[in-house]
Structures are given as C-alpha cells and as structure tokens.
C-alpha positions in Angstrom: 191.4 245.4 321.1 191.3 243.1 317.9 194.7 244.6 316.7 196.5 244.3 319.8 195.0 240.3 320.0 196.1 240.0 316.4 199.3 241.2 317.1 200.3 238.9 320.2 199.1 236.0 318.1 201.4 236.7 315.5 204.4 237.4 317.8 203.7 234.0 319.8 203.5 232.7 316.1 206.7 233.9 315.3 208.5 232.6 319.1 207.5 229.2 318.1 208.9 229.4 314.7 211.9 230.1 315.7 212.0 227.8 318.5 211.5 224.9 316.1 213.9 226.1 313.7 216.3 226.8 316.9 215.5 223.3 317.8 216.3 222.2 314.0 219.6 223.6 314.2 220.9 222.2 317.7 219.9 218.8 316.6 221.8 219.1 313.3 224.6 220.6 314.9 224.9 218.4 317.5 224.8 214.8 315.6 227.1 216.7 313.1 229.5 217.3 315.9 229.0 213.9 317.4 229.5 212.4 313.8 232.8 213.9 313.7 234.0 212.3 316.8 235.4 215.4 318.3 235.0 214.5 321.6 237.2 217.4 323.2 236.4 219.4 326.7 234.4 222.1 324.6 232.7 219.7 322.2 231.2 218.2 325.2 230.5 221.2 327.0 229.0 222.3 323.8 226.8 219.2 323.5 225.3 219.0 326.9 224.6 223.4 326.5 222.4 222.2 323.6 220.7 219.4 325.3 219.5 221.7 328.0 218.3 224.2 325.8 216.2 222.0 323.7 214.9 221.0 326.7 214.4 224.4 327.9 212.7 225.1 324.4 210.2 221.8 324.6 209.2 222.6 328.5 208.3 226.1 327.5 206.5 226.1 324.1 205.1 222.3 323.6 205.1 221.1 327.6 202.6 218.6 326.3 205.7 216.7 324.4 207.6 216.8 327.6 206.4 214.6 331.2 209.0 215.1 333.9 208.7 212.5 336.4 210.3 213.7 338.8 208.0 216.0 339.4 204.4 216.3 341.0 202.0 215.2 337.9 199.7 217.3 339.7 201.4 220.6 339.0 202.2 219.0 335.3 198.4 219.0 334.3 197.4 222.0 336.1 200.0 223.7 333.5 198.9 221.6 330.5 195.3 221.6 331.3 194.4 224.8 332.9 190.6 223.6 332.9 191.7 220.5 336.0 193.4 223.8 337.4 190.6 225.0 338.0 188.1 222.2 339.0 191.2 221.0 341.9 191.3 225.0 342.7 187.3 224.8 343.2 186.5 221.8 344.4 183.2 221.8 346.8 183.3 218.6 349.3 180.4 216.9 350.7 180.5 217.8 354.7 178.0 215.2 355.3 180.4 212.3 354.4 183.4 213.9 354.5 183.3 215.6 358.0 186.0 216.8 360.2 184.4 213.7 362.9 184.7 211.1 359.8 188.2 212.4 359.5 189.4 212.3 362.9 187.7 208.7 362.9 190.4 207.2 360.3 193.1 208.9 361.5 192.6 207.1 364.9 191.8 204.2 363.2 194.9 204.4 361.1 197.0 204.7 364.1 195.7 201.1 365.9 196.5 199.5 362.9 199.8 201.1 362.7 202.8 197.9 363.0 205.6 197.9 365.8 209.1 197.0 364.8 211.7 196.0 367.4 214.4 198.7 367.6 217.2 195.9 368.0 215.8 193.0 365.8 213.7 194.8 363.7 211.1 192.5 363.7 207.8 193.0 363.8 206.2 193.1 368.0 202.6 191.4 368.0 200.8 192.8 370.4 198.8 191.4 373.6 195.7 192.4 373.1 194.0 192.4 376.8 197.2 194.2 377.4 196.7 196.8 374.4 193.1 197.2 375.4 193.9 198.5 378.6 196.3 201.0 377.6 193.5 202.3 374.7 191.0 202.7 377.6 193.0 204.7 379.7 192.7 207.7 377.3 190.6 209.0 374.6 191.8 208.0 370.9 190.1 211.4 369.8 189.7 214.5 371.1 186.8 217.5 369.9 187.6 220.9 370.9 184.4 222.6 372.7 185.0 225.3 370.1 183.8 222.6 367.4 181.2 221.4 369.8 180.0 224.7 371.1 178.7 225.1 367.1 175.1 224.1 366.2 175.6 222.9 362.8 179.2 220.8 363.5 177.0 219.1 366.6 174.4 217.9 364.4 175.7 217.2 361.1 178.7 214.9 363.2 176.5 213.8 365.6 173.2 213.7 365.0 170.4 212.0 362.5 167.0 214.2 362.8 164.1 212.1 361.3 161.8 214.4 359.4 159.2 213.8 361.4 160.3 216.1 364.1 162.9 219.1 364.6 165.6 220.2 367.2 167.1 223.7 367.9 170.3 225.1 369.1 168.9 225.9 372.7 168.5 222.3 373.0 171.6 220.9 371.4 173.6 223.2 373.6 177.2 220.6 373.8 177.9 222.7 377.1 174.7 223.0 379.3 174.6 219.3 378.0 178.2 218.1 379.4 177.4 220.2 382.3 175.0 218.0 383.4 176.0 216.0 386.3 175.2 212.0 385.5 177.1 210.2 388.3 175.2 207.5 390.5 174.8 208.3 394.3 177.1 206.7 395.8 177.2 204.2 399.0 173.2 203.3 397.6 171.7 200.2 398.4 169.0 198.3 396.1 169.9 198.6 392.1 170.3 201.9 390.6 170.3 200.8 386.8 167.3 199.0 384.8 167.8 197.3 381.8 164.2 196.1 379.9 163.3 195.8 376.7 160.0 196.9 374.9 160.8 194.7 371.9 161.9 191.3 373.6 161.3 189.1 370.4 163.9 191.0 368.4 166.3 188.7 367.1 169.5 188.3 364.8 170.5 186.5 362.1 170.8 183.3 364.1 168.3 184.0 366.8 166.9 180.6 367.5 162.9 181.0 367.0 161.3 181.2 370.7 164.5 181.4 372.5 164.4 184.7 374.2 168.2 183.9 375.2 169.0 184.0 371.3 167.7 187.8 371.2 168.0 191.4 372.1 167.0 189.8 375.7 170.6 187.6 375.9 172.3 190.8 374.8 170.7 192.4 377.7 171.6 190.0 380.1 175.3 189.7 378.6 175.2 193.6 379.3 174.0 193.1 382.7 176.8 190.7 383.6 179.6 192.8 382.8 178.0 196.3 384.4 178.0 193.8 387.3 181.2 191.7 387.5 183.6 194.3 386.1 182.4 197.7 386.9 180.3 196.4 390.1 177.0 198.1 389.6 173.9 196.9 390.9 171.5 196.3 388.3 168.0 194.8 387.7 167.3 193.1 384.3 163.8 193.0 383.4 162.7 190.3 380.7 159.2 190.8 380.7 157.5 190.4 377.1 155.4 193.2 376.1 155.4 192.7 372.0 154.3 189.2 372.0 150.7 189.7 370.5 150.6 193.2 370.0 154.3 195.3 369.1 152.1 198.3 367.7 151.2 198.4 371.4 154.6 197.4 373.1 155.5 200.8 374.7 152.1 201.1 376.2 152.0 197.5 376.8 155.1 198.0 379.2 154.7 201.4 380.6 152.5 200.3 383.8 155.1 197.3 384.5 158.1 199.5 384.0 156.6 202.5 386.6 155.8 199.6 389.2 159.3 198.1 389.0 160.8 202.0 389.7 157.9 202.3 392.6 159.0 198.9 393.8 163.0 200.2 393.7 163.2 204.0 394.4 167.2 203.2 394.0 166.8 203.3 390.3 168.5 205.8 388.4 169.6 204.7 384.9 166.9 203.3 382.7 168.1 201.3 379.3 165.4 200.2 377.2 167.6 197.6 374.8 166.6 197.3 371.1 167.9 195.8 368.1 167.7 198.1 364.9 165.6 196.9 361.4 167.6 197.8 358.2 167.2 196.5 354.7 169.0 193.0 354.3 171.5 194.1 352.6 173.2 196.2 355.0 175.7 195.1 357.5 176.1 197.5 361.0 179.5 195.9 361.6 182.6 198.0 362.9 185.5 196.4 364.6 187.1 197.2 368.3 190.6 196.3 369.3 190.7 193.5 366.6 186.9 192.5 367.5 184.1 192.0 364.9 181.2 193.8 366.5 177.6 195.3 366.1 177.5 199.1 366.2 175.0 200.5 368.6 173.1 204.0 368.1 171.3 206.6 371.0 167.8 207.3 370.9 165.9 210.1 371.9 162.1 211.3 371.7 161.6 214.6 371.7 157.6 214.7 372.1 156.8 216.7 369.3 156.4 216.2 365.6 156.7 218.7 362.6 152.6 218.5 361.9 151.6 218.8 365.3 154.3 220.5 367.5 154.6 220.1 371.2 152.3 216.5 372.2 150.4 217.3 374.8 149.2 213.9 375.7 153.1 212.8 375.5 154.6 214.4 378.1 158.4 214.3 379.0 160.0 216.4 381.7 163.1 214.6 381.0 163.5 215.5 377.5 166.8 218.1 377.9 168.2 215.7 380.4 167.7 212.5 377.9 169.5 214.8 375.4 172.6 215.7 378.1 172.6 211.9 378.7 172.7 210.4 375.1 175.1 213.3 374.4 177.7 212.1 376.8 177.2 208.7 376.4 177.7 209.6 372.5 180.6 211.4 373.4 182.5 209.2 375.0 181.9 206.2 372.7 183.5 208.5 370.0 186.6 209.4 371.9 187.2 206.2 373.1 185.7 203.5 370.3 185.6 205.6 367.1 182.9 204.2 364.7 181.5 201.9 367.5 178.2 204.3 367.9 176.2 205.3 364.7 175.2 209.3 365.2 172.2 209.8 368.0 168.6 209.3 366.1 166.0 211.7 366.8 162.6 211.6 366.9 158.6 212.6 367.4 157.5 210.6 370.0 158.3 209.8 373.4 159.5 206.3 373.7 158.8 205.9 377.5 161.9 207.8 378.0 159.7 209.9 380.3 160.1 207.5 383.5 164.1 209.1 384.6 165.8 212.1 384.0 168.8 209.2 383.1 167.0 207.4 380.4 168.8 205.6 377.5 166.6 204.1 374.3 169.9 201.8 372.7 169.6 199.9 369.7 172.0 197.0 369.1 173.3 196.1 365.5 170.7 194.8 363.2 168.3 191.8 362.5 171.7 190.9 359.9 174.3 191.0 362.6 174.9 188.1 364.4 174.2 186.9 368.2 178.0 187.4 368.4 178.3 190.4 367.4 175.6 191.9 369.0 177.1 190.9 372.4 180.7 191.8 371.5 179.2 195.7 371.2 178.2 195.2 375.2 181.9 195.4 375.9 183.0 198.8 374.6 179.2 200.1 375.6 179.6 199.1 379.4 183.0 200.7 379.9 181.7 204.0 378.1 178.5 203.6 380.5 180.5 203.2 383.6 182.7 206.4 382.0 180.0 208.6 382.2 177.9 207.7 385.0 181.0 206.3 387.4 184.6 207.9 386.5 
C-alpha cells in the first residue's frame, strides 16, 4: 500500500512539474510572439489557444490561484476546501426554530409585503388598506396539510409549548378528533351565549394608568366585547368583577363561585374567555404586526389537571379537558392561517384554571405588562374575526 501511495505522489509530483514548466513556456512564447508584432490570423489563433490552456492548467492543478466569478462561490470552496464540503453536505438544523410552520410564516409574510407596480405606468400602486384587509380575510394566507397535522411531534413542536410541570400524549393531541369537534353557537338563541371575565382584573400595560380598570386587561376585554358585538353581532356578557384585588394567589378560587352563578343565572352561555395579560422579563417585547398594524400577540391556554409529580388531580376535576384542547386547537389554527405570527404556540399546563365551567372554554393572554394599551387592543381585531371563524362561519 505504501509503494503504490509513494508512487501516485510522485506521478502527481511529476504532472505539476510539467504543468509549470508547460505554463513557463506558453508565457514565453507568447510575449515573444507578441513582441514580434506578428499579428496574423494564426498568431492570434495561436495566442488565444495558449491563453485557454494556461487557464485550463491553473483551474486544474492550483484552483486556489484562480476565482471565477462567474460562477457559484459555493461550488468554488466546496472544491478548494473539501472540509466546508462536508460541513454544508452535513449540516443538522435546529427544528425547533427553524420549523416547516416558522417557514411557511415568512413566506406569507414575505408575500404582504411584496410591492405592486402599475402594468401601464409602472409605478408603484399603494394599497387601501380596509380594502386589502378584506380581501386577506377571505382566505387563509397558509395552509397545513392534515398529513403534517395528523403527526404528533410536527403538532407539538409547531404548535405547542408543554411547561415541565405537566405532560400531554398523542391520544390527546389528536389534530383530527380535535377539528372534528363541532364549536358552532346554536343558532336563533336568546340571552348571551359568550362570557368574557377576567381572573386577573388589575393586570396592566406599560401605560396602564394605576386604579383605572379601563387602562387594563379589563378595557381590552371590553374593546373585545364591542367588536364580537357590533361587527360579528354576538351576544355577549362582559364580567368586570375584581377577584385579585387583596388576594391573586387566591383569584381563580376567589372567582369560581361568581363565575358558576353568572352561567346558572344565563343557561345561554356557551363560550367562556377568561382574558389575561402575560408577565415576561422587561426586556422582551410580544409585538408582531397585522395588515400594517403594530399589535400585541396573544397565546391559548389550557390546563390539563395533572402534573408530572402527582398525575391525574383528583380534587381538580375537568370534564372538559379534550374539548378545551379541540377548542384552543381551532382557535390556534385559524389565527395561523389567517394572521401568521399573531398567536404565540398554545401553553400547557398542570392545573385547571377554571376551565372546567364549559366544554367551550378559552384561558387567552394578551401581550405583556411591556406592550402598550394600544397594542393590546389592536390584537382584539384579528382575535374576534378568528373567534367568529371558528364558532360562526
């Protein structure tokens, strides 16, 4: 093996040499010939027969002397550099941050953004917004196969955070017996069939006037309310009682009792939506933008009852818990087919969250104690039309 080795690097040893003494030759030929001035047919012909074979000769035995640009650089260093051949041949992404949803998220982004030029002038067409927003809402910006959906791991790694305090299977994040399930109101009902309340009343945003319910997730609630009622023409109840006040480590037992005499009281009800706004570190922003519009992104809560230390809670029951899951999962759905980026991926986990009182129940947190009022509200838009999608259309 060591005489054959031995014998190749001599012969590539000897090719080289005589490529550079090749090389030598050409180049004193041809400035001799140039030098001379005979600029005939043949000289010429001659001259250009040696400039492609030096060439030839550089490309193939010392390509790192030669760069043509004209060609992908890519392909140049994978043949200079056979080490980056390999690392681009074996690169290993990160699916977590680099997912096919991520993906299909800038691509529809990319194409809203995209300019329109006047066939005739040339120039560029601005766009009516109200007008542009209609059209966007008639049909989904993305699409996801069911063959992606119908697999565990795509569901949860693209739609799904699990807090480690609990865990979730495949038999319950089942995309199909979940978009199966039938969420539209009865119709022709009197009396309100959605409640909107909030467990945390006093939480506020970044200019959330102190004491001013208005100011808080409450205003957002009642912004929400409005356009459920004006636009899509649901009846709905908005609840601003105050049940964190004193006591927020007691807020969801605090308002259980009020919120099961309120559905006693109005039998009609059938969509609960417990409105929250989200805590994050102060540095972080939950901003995305909508049609042009700087808003708060929202993200679906669910409790699943049961924790990683103790299992199944006995003491907090939920009959609801698969139909919670169906409902977030739609409502999840549609926000990323029709507002891509707008919803943050559904959080799960341990506990209940009084999410126990309707099969139809919603736990929604709205942007951050560092978005603004503004923002906050602007997310009601885009959530009330993907709300009316699911439980109307």
């Amino acid at each position: 093996m060591d005489r054959v080795n031995k014998k190749k690097c001599k012969n590539k040893t000897k090719g080289l040499l005589v490529c550079v003494l090749m090389t030598g030759m050409i180049a004193v030929g041809g400035r001799s010939s140039r030098t001379q001035g005979n600029n005939t047919l043949g000289t010429l012909m001659m001259s250009q027969f040696e400039k492609e074979l030096y060439s030839d000769i550089l490309k193939t035995y010392t390509p790192a002397m030669t760069y043509d640009q004209t060609k992908d650089s890519r392909e140049y260093f994978k043949r200079v550099l056979p080490l980056y051949s390999y690392m681009k041949n074996n690169e290993v992404y990160d699916t977590a941050s680099e997912s096919e949803l991520t993906y299909e998220m800038i691509r529809a982004k990319e194409a809203a953004d995209e300019n329109h030029v006047d066939e005739k002038t040339g120039e560029l067409v601005s766009r009516n917004k109200d007008e542009e927003s209609e059209k966007k809402s008639q049909k989904p910006v993305v699409n996801f196969s069911k063959e992606k959906l119908a697999d565990f791991d795509y569901l949860r790694q693209n739609f799904y955070t699990v807090d480690r305090t609990t865990t979730i299977t495949g038999e319950q994040l089942n995309a199909e017996k979940m978009l199966s399930e039938d969420m539209h109101l009865a119709k022709n009902v009197e009396g309100p069939q959605i409640l909107i309340y909030h467990t945390h009343s006093q939480e506020g945003y970044a200019d959330s006037a102190p004491g001013n319910l208005d100011t808080t997730v409450v205003g957002v609630g009642e912004y929400l309310t409005q356009i459920l009622r004006e636009k899509y023409g649901m009846n709905v109840l908005h609840h601003t009682g105050t049940y964190d006040v004193n006591d927020r480590d007691h807020a969801y037992s605090n308002a259980e009792p009020a919120i099961e005499q309120i559905l006693r009281e109005n039998p009609s009800i059938e969509v609960v939506i417990d409105l929250h706004r989200d805590g994050v570190a102060e540095g972080t922003r939950l901003v995305t933008e909508v049609d042009g519009t700087q808003m708060a992104s929202i993200m679906f809560f669910n409790g699943l009852s049961r924790t990683t230390a103790l299992g199944d809670i006995s003491y907090l029951k939920n009959p609801y818990i698969q139909d919670n899951l169906a409902f977030s999962f739609q409502m999840q759905l549609k926000a990323a087919e029709y507002y891509p980026g707008l919803a943050r991926p559904i959080y799960l986990k341990g506990y209940r969250y009084n999410m126990h009182f309707k099969p139809k129940s919603l736990l929604i947190e709205v942007g951050a104690q560092t978005n603004t009022l503004q923002e906050a509200k602007n997310a009601m838009v885009p959530l009330a039309d993907v709300l009316h999608r699911v439980i109307q259309e």
